[in-house]
C-alpha positions as CSV (number, residue, x, y, z in Angstrom):
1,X,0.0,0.0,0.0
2,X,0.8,3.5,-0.9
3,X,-0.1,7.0,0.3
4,X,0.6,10.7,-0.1
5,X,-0.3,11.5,4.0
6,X,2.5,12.4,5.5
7,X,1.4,10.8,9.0
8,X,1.6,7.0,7.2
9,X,4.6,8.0,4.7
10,X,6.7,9.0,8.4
11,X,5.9,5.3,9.8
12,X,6.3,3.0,6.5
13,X,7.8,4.6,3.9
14,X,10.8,2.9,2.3
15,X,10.7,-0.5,4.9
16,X,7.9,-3.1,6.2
17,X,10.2,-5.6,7.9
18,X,13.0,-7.0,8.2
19,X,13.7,-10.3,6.1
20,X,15.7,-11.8,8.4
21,X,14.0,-11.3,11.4
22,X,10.8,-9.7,10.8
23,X,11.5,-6.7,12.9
24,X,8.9,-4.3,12.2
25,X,11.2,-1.6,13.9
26,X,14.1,-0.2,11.5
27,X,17.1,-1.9,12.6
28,X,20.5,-0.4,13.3
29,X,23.3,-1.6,11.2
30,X,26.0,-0.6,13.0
31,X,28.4,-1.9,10.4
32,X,31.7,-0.4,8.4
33,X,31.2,-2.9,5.2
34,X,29.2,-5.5,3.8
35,X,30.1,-9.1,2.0
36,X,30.2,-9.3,-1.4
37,X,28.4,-12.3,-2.6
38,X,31.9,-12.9,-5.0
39,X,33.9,-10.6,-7.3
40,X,31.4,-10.1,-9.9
41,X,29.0,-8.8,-7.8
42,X,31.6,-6.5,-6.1
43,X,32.4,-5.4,-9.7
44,X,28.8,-4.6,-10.8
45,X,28.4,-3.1,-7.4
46,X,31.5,-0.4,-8.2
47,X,30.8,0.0,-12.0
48,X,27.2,1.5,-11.0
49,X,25.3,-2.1,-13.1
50,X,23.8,-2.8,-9.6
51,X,22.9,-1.1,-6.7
52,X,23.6,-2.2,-3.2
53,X,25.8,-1.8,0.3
54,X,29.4,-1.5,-0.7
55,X,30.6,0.8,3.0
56,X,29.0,2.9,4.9
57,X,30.7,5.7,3.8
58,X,28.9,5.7,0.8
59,X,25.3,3.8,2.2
60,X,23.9,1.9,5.2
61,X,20.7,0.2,5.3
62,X,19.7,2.3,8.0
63,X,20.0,5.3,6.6
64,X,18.9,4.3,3.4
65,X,15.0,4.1,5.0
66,X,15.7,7.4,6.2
67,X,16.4,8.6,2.6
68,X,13.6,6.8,1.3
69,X,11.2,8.3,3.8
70,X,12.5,11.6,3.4
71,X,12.4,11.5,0.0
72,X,8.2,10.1,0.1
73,X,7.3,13.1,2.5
74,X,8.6,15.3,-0.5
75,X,7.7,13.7,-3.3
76,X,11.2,13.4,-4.4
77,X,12.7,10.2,-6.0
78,X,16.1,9.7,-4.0
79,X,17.7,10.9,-1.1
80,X,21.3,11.3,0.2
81,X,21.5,11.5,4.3
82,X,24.6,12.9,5.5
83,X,26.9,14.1,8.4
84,X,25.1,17.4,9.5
85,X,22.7,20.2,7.9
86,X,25.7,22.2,6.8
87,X,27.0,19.3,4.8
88,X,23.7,18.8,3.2
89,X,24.3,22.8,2.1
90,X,27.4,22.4,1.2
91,X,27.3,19.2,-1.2
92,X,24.1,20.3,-2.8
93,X,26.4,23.3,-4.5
94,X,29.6,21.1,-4.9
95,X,27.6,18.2,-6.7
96,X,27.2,21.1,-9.3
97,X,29.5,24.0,-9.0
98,X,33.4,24.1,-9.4
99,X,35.7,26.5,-9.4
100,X,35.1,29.3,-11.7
101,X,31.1,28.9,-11.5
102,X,28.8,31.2,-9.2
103,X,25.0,30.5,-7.5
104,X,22.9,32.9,-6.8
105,X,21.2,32.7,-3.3
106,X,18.9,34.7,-1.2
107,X,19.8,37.1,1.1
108,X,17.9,35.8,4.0
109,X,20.0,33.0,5.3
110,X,21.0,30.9,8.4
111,X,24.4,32.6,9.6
112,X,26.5,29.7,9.4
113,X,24.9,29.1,5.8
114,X,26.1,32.8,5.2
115,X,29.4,32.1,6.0
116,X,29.7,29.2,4.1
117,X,28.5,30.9,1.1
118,X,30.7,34.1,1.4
119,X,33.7,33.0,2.7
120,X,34.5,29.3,2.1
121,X,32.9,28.4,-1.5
122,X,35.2,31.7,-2.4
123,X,38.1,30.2,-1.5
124,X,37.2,27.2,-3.7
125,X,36.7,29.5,-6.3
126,X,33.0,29.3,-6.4
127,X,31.4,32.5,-6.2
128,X,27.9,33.3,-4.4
129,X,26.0,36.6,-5.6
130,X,23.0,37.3,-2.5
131,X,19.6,38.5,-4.0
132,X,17.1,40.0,-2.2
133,X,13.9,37.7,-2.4
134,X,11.7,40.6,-1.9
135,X,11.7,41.0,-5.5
136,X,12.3,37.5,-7.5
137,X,13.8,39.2,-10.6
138,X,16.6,39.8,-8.6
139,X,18.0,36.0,-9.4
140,X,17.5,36.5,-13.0
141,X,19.5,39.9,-12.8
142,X,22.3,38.2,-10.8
143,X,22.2,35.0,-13.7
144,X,25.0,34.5,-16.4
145,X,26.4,31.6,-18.3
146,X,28.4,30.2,-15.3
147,X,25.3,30.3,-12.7
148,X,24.7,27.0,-11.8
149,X,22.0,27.5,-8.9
150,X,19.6,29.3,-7.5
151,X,19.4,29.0,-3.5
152,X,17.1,29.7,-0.9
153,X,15.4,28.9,2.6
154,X,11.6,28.2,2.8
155,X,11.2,30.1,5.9
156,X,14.6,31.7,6.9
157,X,15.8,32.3,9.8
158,X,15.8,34.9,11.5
159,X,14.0,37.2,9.3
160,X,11.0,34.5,8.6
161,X,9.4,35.7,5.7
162,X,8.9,33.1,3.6
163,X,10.5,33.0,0.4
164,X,9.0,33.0,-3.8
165,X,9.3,29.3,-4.4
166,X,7.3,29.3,-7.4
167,X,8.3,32.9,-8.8
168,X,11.8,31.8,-9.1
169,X,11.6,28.2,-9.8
170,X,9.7,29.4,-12.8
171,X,12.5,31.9,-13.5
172,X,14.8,28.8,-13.3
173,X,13.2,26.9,-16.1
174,X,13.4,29.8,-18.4
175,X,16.9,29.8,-17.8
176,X,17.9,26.4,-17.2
177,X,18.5,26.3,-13.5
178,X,17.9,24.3,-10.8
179,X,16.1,25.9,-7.4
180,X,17.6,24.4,-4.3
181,X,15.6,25.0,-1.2
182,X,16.5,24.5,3.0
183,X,13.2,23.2,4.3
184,X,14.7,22.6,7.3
185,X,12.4,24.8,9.4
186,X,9.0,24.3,7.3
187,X,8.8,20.2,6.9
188,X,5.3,18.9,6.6
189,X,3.9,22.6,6.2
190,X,5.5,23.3,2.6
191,X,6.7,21.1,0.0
192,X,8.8,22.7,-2.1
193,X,9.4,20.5,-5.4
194,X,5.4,20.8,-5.8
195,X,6.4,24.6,-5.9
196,X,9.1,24.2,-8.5
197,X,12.2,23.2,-6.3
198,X,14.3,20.9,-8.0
199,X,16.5,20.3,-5.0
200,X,15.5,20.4,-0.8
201,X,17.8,20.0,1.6
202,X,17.6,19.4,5.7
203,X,19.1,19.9,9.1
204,X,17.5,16.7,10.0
205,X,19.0,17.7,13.1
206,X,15.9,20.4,13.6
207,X,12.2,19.3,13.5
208,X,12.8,15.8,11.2
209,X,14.0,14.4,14.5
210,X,13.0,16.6,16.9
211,X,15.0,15.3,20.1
212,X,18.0,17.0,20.0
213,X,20.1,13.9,20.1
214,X,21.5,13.3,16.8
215,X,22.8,15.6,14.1
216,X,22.2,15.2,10.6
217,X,21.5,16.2,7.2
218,X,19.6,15.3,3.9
219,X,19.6,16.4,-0.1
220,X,16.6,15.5,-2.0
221,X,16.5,14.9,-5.6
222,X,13.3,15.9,-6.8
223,X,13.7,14.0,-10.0
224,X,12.0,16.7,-12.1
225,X,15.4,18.6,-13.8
226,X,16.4,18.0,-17.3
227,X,20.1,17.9,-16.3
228,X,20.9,16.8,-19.6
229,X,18.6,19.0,-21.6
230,X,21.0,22.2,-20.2
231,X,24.3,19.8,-21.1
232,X,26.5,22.9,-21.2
233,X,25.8,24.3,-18.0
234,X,26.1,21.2,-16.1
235,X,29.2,19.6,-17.4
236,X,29.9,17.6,-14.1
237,X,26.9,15.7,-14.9
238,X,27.0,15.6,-18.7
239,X,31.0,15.0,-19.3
240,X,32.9,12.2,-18.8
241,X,33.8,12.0,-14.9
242,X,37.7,11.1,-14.9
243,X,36.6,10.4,-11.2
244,X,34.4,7.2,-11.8
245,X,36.2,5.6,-14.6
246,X,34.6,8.5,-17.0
247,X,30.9,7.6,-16.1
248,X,28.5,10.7,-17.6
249,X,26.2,10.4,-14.8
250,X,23.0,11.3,-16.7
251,X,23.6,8.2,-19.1
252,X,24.4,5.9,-16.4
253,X,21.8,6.1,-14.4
254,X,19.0,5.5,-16.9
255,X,18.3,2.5,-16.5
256,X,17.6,3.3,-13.1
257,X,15.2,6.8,-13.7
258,X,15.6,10.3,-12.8
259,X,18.4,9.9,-10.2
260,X,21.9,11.3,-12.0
261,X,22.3,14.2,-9.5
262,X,21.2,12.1,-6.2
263,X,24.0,9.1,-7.6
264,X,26.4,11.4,-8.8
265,X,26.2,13.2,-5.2
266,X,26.5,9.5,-3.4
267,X,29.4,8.6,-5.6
268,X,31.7,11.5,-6.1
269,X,31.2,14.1,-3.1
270,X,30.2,12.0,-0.4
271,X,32.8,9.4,-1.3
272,X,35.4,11.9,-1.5
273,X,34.8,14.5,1.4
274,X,33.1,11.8,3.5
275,X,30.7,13.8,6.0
276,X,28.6,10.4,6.2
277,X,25.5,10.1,7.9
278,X,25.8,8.1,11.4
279,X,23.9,4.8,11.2
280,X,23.0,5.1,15.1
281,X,22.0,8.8,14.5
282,X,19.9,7.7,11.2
283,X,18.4,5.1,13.9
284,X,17.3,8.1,16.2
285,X,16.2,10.2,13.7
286,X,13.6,7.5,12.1
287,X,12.0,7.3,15.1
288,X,11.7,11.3,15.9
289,X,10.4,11.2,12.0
290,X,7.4,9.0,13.1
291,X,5.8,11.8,15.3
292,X,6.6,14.5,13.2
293,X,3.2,15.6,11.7
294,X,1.8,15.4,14.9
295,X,4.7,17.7,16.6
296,X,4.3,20.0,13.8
297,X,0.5,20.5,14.5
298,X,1.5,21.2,18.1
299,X,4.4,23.1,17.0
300,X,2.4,25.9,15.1
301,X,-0.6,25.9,17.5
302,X,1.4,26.9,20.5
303,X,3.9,29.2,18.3
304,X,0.9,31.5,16.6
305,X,-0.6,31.2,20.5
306,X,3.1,32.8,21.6
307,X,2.8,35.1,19.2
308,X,-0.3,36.5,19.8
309,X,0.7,36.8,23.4
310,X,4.0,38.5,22.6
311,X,2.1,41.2,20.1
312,X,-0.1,42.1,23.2
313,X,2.6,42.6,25.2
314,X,3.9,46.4,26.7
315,X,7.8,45.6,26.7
316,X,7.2,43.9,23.0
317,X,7.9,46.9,20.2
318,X,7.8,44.3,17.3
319,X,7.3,40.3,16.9
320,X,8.2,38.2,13.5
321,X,6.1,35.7,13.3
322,X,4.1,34.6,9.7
323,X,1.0,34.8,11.4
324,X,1.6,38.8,12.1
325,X,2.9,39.5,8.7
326,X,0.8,41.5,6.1
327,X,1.0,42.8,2.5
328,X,2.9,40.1,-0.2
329,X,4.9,38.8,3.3
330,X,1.5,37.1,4.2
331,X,0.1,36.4,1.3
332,X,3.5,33.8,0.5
333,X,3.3,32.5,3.9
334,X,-0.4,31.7,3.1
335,X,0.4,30.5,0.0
336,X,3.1,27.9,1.4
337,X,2.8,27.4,4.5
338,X,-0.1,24.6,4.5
339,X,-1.6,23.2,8.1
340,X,0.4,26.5,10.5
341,X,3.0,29.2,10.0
342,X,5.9,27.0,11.9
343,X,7.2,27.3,15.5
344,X,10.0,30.0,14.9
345,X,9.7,33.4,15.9
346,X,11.2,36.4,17.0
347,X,10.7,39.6,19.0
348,X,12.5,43.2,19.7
349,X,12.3,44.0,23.5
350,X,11.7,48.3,24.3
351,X,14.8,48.0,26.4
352,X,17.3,46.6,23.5
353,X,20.2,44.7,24.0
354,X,20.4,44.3,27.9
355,X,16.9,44.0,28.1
356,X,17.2,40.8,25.7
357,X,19.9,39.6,27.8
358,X,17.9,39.8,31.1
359,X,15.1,38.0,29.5
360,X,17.4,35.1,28.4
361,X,18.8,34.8,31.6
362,X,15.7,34.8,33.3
363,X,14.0,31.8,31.6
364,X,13.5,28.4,33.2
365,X,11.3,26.4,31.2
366,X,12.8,27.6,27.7
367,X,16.6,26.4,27.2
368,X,19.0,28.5,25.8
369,X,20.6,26.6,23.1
370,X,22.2,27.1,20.1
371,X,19.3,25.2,18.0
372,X,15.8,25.1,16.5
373,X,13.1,22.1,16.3
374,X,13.9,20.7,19.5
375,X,10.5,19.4,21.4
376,X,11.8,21.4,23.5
377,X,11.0,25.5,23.8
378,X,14.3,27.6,23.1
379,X,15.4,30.5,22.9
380,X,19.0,32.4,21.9
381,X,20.0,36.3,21.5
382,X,21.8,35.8,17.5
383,X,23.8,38.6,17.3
384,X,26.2,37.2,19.9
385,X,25.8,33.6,19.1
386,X,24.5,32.2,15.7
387,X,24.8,35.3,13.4
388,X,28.2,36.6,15.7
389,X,30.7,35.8,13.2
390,X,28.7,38.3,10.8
391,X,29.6,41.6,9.9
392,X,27.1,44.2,11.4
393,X,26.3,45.0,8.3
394,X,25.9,41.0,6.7
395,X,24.0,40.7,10.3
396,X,21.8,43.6,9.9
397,X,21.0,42.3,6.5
398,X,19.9,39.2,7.6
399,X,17.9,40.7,10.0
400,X,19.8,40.1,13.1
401,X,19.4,43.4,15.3
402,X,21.5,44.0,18.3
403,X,17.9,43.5,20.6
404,X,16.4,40.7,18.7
405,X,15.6,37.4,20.7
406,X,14.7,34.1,18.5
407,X,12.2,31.7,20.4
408,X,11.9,28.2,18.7
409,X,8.4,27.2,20.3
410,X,8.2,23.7,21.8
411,X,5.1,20.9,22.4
412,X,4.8,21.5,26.0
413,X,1.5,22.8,27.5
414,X,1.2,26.2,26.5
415,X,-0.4,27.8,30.1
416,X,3.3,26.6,31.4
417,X,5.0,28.2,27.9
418,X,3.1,31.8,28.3
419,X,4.2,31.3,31.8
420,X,8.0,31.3,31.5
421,X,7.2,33.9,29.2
422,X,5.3,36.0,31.3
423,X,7.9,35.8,34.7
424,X,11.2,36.5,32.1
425,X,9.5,39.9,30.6
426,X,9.1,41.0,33.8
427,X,12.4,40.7,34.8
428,X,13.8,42.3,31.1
């Protein structure tokens, strides 16, 4: 049986039950390498003419469920889990971009994401022009013969105004590029490749698992890009590879389907840089994943309930939250954010800087942790933590002010939530 909800896709997507055992509960293969059956298998195995386990480097059967059900919540048709969120950033570029090429990516980023993009892709060589989303022409202004990507977050953090999926996806197929979105902070609630995305990536670390025990990442191939209809912009897919014994990655994989960028990402970048996905932390994160349409519903109740309550209050001068936005800001949340606006929000205190700094300080139920998605309520002053290694200009940009406090809004009750609340305002 098959289905499109994403409460039955999180529990049996991609696995029914062990073989061996009958386990109905994913097992953990906590295992390095796998027996070949004998050396021709091992051969077809490495020359791409059959897929299986050859280390766990490269695949596990653990986290291949993971992929598979990541890939079924997003209607995608293969997934690559890896090391952490920021790997999952950085090899959806590298699986497309060298040296020489450029993406163009929205302003409104995660700072660590910001970094990445300014600073390290440009000392590979790989340049990173920043458009402001407000107006989606700005990626096709920014676009030249060497862009091979256009990047984005669903709903980025900290600014939370949710981005033009569609506007510049379509912009993309005019011009023969590929949309990669974060989704990290909007699963269940937006589903960016039926908005055009050709790409999503995760911090699996976030909301997919939802514990805040294991740290992890995902890229999702949607399946839907013509790689090899735009040849000439995407050489690394459409020339011989001299790093797989001169595979060209969209002919090899067709006997398989639409998978060239999600192979070509397992069997170049991942085997060569190696940020692997743990087994044991795949393991933890499948069974966060099975709760996670409920915890979203909870998630978004309690965080337009917080932000209601924040709005109302006299030491609150602003709060940025979806569900207080108006104008085109709304109107795109509305447009794709399905089932609640997400659990991230933000607010400017009267008293600035130290007043946000009392407030953290004074909290009890809320941790203060450098993270988002947790079950958990947390909360974090960016411009000394997250966003710090920003300029205060890149920061400002970003929207990071000197007095701005980010809440990420847990499933507890929310009378104790508006509580903690309540006794840390009065102490700001």
């Amino acid at each position: 049986m098959t289905s499109t909800k994403p409460e039955t896709i999180v529990l049996h997507a991609g696995y029914r039950a062990d073989p061996t055992t009958g386990s109905v509960a994913v097992p953990l293969y906590q295992t390095t390498s796998y027996q070949f059956r004998d050396t021709q298998h091992a051969a077809d195995l490495f020359a791409l003419k059959e897929l299986g386990n050859i280390y766990t480097r490269l695949m596990n059967p653990t986290n291949d469920v993971l992929e598979q059900r990541v890939a079924a919540l997003d209607g995608g048709v293969a997934a690559v889990a890896l090391g952490s969120g920021q790997a999952a950033s950085t090899f959806a570029i590298l699986n497309i971009a060298q040296a020489g090429d450029n993406i163009v990516s929205s302003t409104d980023l995660y700072g660590g994401t910001w970094n990445l993009f300014a600073n390290t892709f440009k000392q590979m060589g790989i340049e990173v022009r920043f458009a402001d989303p407000s107006d989606p022409e700005n990626f096709r202004r920014l676009t030249d013969d060497k862009t091979r990507a256009f990047y984005a977050e669903t709903l980025p953090n900290p600014k939370l105004q949710v981005f033009p999926i569609r506007d510049v996806a379509n912009i993309g197929d005019e011009l023969g590029i590929p949309l990669i979105v974060d989704n990290t902070a909007a699963p269940v609630i937006c589903k960016p490749i039926d908005h055009g995305a050709s790409i999503v990536m995760y911090s699996t670390t976030k909301f997919i698992a939802g514990h805040g025990t294991s740290v992890g990442g995902i890229v999702v191939d949607s399946g839907k890009f013509d790689w090899e209809k735009h040849a000439k912009r995407f050489p690394l897919l459409n020339e011989p590879d001299p790093s797989y014994h001169g595979a060209v990655w969209t002919q090899a994989v067709k006997p398989i389907g639409p998978v060239a960028y999600a192979i070509k990402l397992r069997c170049t970048i991942l085997r060569d840089i190696g940020a692997a996905a743990s087994p044991f932390n795949s393991f933890q994160t499948i069974q966060g994943m099975e709760t996670l349409p409920l915890r979203m519903e909870r998630h978004c109740e309690n965080a337009n309930k917080v932000a209601d309550f924040l709005a109302a209050h006299p030491k609150v001068t602003k709060v940025i939250h979806p569900s207080k936005q108006d104008g085109e800001s709304r109107r795109r949340a509305d447009t794709y954010l399905k089932g609640g606006y997400g659990s991230l929000m933000g607010f400017e205190l009267a008293g600035g800087k130290d007043a946000g700094e009392k407030f953290i300080n004074a909290l009890e139920l809320f941790y203060h942790v450098a993270n988002i998605g947790d079950t958990r309520s947390l909360a974090i002053h960016p411009a000394t933590t997250t966003h710090s290694q920003l300029s205060e200009e890149d920061r400002k940009s970003s929207g990071v002010t000197d007095g701005y406090v980010r809440l990420s809004i847990g499933i507890e009750h929310i009378d104790d939530i508006l509580a903690d609340l309540t006794q840390a305002l009065d102490k700001a």
